[in-house]
C-alpha positions in Angstrom: 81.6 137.4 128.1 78.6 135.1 127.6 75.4 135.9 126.7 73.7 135.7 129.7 76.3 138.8 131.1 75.6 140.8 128.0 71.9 141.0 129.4 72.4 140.9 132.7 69.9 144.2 134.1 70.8 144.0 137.8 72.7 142.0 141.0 70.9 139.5 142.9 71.8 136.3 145.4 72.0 134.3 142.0 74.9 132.3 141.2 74.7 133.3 137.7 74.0 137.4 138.3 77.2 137.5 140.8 79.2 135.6 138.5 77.6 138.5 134.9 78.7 141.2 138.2 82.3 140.2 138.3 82.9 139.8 135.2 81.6 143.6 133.8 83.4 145.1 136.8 87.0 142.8 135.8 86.4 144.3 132.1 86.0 147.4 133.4 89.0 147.5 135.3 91.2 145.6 132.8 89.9 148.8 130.4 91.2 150.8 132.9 94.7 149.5 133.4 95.2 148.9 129.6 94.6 152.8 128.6 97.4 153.7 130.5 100.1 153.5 128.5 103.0 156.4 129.9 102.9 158.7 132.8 101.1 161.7 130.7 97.9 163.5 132.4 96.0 164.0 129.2 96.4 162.9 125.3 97.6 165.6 123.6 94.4 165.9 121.2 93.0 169.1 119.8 89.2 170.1 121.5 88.2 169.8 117.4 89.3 166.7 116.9 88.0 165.4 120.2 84.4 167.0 119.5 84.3 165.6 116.3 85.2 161.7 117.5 82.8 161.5 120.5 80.1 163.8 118.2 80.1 160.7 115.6 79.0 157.6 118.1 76.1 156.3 118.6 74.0 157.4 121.9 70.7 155.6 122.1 70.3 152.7 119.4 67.3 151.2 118.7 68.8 147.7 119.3 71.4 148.0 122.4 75.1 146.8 121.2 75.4 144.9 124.2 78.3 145.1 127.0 81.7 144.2 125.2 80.8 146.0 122.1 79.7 149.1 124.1 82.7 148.5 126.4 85.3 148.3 123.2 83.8 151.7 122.3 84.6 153.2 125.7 88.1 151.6 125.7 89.0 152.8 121.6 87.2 156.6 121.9 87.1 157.7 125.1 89.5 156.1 127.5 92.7 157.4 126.0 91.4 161.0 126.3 90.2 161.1 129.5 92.1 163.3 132.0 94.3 161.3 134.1 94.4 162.9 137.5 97.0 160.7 139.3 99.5 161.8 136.9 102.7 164.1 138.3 102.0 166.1 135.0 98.4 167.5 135.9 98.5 170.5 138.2 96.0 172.9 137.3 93.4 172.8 139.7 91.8 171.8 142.6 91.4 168.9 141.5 92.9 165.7 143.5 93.5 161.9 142.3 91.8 159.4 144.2 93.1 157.6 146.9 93.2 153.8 145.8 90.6 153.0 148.6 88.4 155.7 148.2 87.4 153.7 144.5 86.7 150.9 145.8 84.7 152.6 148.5 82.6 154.2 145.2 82.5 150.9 144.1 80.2 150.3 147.4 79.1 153.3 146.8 77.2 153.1 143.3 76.4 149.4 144.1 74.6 149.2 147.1 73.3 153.3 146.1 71.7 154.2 149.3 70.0 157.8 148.9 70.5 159.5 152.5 67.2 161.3 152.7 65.7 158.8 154.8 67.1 156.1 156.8 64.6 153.2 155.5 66.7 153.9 152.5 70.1 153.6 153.7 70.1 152.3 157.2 74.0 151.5 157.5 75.2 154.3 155.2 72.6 156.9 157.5 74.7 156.0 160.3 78.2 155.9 159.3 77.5 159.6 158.2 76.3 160.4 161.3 79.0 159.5 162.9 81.5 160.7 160.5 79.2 164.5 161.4 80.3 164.1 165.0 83.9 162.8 164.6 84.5 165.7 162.2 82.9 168.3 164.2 85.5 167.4 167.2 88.1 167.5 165.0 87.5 171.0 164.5 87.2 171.7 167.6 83.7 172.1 167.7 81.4 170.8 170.7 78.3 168.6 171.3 75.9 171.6 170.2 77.7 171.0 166.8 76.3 169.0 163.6 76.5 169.1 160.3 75.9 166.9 156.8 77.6 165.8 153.6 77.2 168.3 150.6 77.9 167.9 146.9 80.9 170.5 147.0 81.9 173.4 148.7 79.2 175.5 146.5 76.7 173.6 147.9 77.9 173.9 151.2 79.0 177.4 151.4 75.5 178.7 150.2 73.5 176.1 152.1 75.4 178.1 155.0 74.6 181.4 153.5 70.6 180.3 153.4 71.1 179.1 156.9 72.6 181.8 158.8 70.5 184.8 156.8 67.6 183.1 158.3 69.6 182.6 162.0 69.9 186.7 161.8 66.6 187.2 160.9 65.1 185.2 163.6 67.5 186.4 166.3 67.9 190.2 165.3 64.1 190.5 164.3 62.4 187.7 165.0 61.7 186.9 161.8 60.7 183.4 160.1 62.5 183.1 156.7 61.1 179.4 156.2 57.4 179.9 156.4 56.9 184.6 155.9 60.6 184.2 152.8 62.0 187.7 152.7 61.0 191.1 155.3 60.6 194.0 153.3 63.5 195.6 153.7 65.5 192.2 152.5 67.7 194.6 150.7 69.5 195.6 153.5 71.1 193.0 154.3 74.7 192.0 153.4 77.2 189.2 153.1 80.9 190.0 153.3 83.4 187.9 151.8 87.4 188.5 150.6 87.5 189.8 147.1 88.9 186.7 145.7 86.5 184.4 147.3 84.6 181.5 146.1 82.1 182.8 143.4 79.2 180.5 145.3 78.8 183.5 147.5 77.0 185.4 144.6 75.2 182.6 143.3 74.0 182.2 147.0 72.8 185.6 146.8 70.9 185.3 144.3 69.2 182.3 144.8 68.5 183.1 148.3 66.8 186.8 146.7 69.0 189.2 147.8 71.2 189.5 144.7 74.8 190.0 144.0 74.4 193.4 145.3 74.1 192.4 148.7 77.5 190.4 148.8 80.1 192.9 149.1 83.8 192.5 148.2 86.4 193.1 151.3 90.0 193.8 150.0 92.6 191.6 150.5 96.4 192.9 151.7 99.7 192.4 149.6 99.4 188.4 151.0 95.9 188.0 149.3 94.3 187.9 152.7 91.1 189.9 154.1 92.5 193.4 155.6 90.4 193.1 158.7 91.2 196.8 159.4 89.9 198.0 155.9 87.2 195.7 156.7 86.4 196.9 159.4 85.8 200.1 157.9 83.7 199.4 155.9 81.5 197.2 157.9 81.1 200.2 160.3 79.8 202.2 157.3 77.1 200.3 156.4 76.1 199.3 159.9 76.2 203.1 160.4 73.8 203.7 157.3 71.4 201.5 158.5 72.1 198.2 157.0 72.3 194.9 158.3 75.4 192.8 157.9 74.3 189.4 158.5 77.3 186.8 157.8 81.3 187.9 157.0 83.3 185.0 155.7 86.4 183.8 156.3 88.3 181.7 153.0 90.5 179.5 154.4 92.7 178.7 150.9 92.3 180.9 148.6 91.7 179.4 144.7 94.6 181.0 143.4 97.2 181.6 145.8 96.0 179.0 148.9 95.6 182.4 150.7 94.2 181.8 154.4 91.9 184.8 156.0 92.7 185.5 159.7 89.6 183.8 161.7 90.3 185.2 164.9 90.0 189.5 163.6 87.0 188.1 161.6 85.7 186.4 164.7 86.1 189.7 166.5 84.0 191.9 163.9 82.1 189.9 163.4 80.6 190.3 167.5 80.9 193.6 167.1 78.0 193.9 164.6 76.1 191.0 165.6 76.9 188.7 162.7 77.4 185.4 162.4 80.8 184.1 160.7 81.5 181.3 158.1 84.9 179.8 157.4 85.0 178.4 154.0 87.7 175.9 154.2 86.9 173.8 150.8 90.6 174.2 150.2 92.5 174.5 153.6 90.3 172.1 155.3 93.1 169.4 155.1 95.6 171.1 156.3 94.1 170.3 159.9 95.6 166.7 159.5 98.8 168.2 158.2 102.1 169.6 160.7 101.1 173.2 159.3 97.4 173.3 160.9 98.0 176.1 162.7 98.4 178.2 159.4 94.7 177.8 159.1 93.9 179.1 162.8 91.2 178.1 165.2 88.3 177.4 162.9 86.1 176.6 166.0 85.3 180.1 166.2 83.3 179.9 163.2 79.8 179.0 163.2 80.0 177.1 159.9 82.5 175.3 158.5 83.2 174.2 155.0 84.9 171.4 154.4 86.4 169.4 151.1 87.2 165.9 150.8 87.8 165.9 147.1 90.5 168.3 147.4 93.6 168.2 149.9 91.9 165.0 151.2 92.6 163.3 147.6 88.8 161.7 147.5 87.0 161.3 144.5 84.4 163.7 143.4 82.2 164.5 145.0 82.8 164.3 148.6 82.0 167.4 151.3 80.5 168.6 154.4 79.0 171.4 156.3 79.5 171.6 160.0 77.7 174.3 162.2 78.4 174.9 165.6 75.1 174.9 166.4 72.7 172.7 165.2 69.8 174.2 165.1 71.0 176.1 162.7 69.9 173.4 160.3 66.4 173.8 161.2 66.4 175.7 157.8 66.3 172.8 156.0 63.9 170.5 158.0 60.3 169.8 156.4 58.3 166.7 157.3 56.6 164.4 154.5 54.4 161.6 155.3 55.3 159.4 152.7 59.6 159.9 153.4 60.6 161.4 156.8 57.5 161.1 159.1 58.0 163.1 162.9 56.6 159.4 164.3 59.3 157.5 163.0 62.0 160.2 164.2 60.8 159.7 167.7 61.2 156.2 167.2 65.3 156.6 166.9 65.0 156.2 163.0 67.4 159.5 161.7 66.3 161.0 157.9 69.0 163.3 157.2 66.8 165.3 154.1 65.7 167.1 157.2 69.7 168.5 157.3 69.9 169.1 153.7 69.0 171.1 150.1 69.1 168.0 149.0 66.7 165.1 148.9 68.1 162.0 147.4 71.6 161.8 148.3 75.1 159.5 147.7 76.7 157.9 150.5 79.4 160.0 150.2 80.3 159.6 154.0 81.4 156.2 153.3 84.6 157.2 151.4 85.7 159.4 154.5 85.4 156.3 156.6 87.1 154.3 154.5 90.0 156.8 154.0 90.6 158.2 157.4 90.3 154.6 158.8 93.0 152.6 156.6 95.2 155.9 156.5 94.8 157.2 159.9 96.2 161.0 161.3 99.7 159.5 160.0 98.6 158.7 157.2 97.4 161.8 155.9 99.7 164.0 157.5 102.4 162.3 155.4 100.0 162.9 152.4 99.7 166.6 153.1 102.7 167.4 154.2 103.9 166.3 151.3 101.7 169.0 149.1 102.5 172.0 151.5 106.3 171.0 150.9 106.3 170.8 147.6 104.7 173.5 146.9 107.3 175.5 149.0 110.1 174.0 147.4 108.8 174.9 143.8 108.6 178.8 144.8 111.7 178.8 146.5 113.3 177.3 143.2 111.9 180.0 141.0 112.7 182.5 143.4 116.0 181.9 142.9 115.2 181.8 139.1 115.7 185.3 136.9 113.8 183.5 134.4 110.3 183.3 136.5 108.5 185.8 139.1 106.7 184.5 142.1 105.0 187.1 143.6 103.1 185.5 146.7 104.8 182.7 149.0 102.5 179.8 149.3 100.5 179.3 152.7 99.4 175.3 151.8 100.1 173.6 148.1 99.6 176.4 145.4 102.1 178.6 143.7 101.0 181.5 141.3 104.0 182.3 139.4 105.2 183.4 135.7 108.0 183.3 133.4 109.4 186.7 131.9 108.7 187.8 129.2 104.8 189.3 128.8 101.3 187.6 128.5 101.2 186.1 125.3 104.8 183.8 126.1 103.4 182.5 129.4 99.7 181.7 127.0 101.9 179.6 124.6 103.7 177.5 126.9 100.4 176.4 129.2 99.1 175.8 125.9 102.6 173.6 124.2 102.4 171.9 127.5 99.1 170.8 127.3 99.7 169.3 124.1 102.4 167.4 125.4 100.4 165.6 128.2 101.1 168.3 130.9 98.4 170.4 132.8 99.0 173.2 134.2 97.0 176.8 135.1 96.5 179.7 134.2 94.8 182.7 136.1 95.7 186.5 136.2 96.9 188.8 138.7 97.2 192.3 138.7 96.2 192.2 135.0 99.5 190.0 134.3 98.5 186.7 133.0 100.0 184.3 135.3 100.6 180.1 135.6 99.6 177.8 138.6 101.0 174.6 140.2 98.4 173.1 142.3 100.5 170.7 144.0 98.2 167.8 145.7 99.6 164.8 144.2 101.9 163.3 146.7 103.5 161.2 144.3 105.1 164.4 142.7 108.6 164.9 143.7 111.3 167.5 143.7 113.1 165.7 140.9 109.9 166.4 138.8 109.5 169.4 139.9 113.1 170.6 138.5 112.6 168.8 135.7 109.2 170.9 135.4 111.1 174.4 135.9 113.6 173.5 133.1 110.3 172.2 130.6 108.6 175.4 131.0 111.9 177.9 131.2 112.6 176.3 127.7 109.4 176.2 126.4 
């Protein structure tokens, strides 16, 4: 690379700055391609040994090292131990590879970097999220009332619904405004309701919105790991009954463990009962509505939120999701006018800020991968994709079914299996552990005091010829 490349600052119309452009991004992906050496999803190397390598380089020096001497120290200390999500050997979490279009579209992305709070600063990218809002509201069956806006994950998006809907129920049941008066004094009495294996964003919601972790409370779940709406029920009535005021029950549609999918339509129903409103949190299960097993996740139209995760079934990169209310003034939480970014005169001029939607104020152009994705792939696209997880994931547990060796307590619903191999806690420890050292990630989780494995199974390059090859690793591990 020439000089002028090695100090090239930023891109321009110039000959010369498009020509230093290519030529870091080719390196880059040339880096890329030449650190992967074997099909493994991780190096092997000890945490220690890791620490101590990236501990010892140089951060900020006083004279900068230039691009191919920084790039060479990328490539030789960090590349080869960076987690390699595409591979058939990583399984652990929800945590997809990228499809190949989706990095190019961050390639867009981070070179263009719109911000989405107001449109003067990302005219094109403002719209295609728009319209992304209102084709993905009508895939959920949800109608022209509906909106919605891109988050940075489903933690983001489950407790900017939280925020959202506590303030709906105040206004509504006391007419009460949250935004400009915060918290009524008796604040305390309210309550959030979510399955007791639910997201943990639902506490750290509470808290930041003032009510504490007290106020969300913990609805068991029935030998499927799924909300018993009649226990539920119960114990709604008992608190309504003592005078306190459930505000939002939640619906998890996927389950972190298990893929475990809440029934929508009895939450729906309590839900009126008690005058609350009722979120679906579908960071995992959201994909399945592309998939030929939708219906496992119900009717999530009769929700008034939805969460929704692109960087999960939907195998975009991080990060990439959205919140979609049925109505959308229920947004009006977030809205706040500045003169010098989102000013009322040039809303009424057609010009759309979307910081008026969000927690957020400077924003990626996330939308921009969903575009990209659902446009290239289309509904046949990623129901072959999808399918192909819920499949696999079936297959495994009906393999180690079969198998004395393992127990598989819990049938999976979309693409993970919580299973174990006999023989106690510590054995199942050790081989999650060898097998990390050999390249291969898997989970690990508990469940019902047991310490137990996981296969999340997203990757749809994985096959049942790896997955047998899998069950005989880890029965002989």
């Amino acid at each position: 690379m020439t000089a002028k490349s090695d100090n090239f600052t930023v891109l321009s119309s110039s000959a010369e700055d498009k020509a230093a452009f290519r030529a870091v991004i080719l390196s880059t992906l040339d880096a890329i391609l030449d650190s992967i050496k074997d099909d493994s999803a991780f190096s092997g190397i000890d945490p220690y040994k890791l620490r101590e390598r990236i501990g010892a380089l140089e951060f900020l020096p006083e004279t900068g090292d230039g691009w191919d001497s920084t790039l060479e120290s990328v490539k030789r200390e960090i590349l080869p131990h960076m987690l390699r999500t595409w591979s058939t050997s990583y399984m652990p979490h929800l945590h997809s590879p990228a499809l190949v279009e989706s990095i190019a579209a961050e390639l867009i992305i981070s070179t263009f970097n719109s911000s989405m709070d107001s449109w003067d600063q990302g005219p094109a990218a403002t719209e295609i999220e728009t319209k992304c809002i209102k084709e993905l509201c009508a895939l959920f069956g949800y109608g022209k009332e509906s909106d919605g806006v891109f988050t940075s994950g489903g933690s983001q998006s489950n407790i900017s619904a939280s925020v959202a809907l506590r303030d709906a129920y105040l206004s509504k049941r006391f007419g009460w405004d949250a935004k400009k008066k915060g918290l009524p004094e008796d604040a305390r009495k309210l309550r959030l309701y979510t399955s007791e294996i639910s997201h943990f964003s639902f506490e750290k919601g509470a808290h930041m919105m003032g009510l504490g972790y007290d106020a969300v409370v913990k609805l068991p779940v029935d030998d499927k790991e799924r909300i018993d709406t009649a226990k539920a029920l119960e114990i709604i009535q008992r608190d309504y009954d003592e005078g306190l005021y459930p505000f939002l029950v939640t619906a998890t549609i996927g389950t972190t463990d298990f893929g475990s999918i809440d029934n929508v339509f009895e939450l729906r129903k309590i839900a009126d009962r008690f005058g609350m409103y009722l979120h679906a949190d579908a960071a995992y299960g959201s994909g399945a509505i592309l998939s030929s097993y939708k219906d496992r996740i119900g009717d999530l139209s009769l929700a008034d939120s939805i969460t929704v995760d692109f960087h999960k079934m939907f195998l975009l990169p991080i990060s990439a999701s959205a919140l979609l209310v049925k109505d959308s003034s229920t947004l009006d939480a977030f809205q706040l006018h500045a003169d010098y970014l989102n000013r009322e005169e040039d809303e009424e001029d057609g010009y759309i800020n979307l910081v008026g939607k969000s927690m957020q104020t400077t924003r990626r152009a996330d939308a921009l991968k969903v575009y990209i994705s659902f446009r290239m792939r289309g509904k046949d696209g990623y129901r072959k994709i999808i399918d192909t997880a819920i499949e696999n994931a079936a297959y495994f547990y009906g393999k180690i079914s079969e198998n004395p060796a393992f127990i598989a307590p819990i049938a999976p619903e979309l693409s993970s299996v919580v299973f174990a191999v006999k023989g106690g806690d510590e054995k199942n420890k050790k081989i999650r552990r060898k097998l990390l050292s050999e390249g291969i990630v898997i989970g690990q989780t508990v469940f019902n005091g047991r310490t137990m494995l996981k296969f999340t199974l997203l990757n749809p390059a994985l096959t049942h010829a790896h997955i047998d090859e899998l069950i005989e690793k880890i029965q002989n591990s």
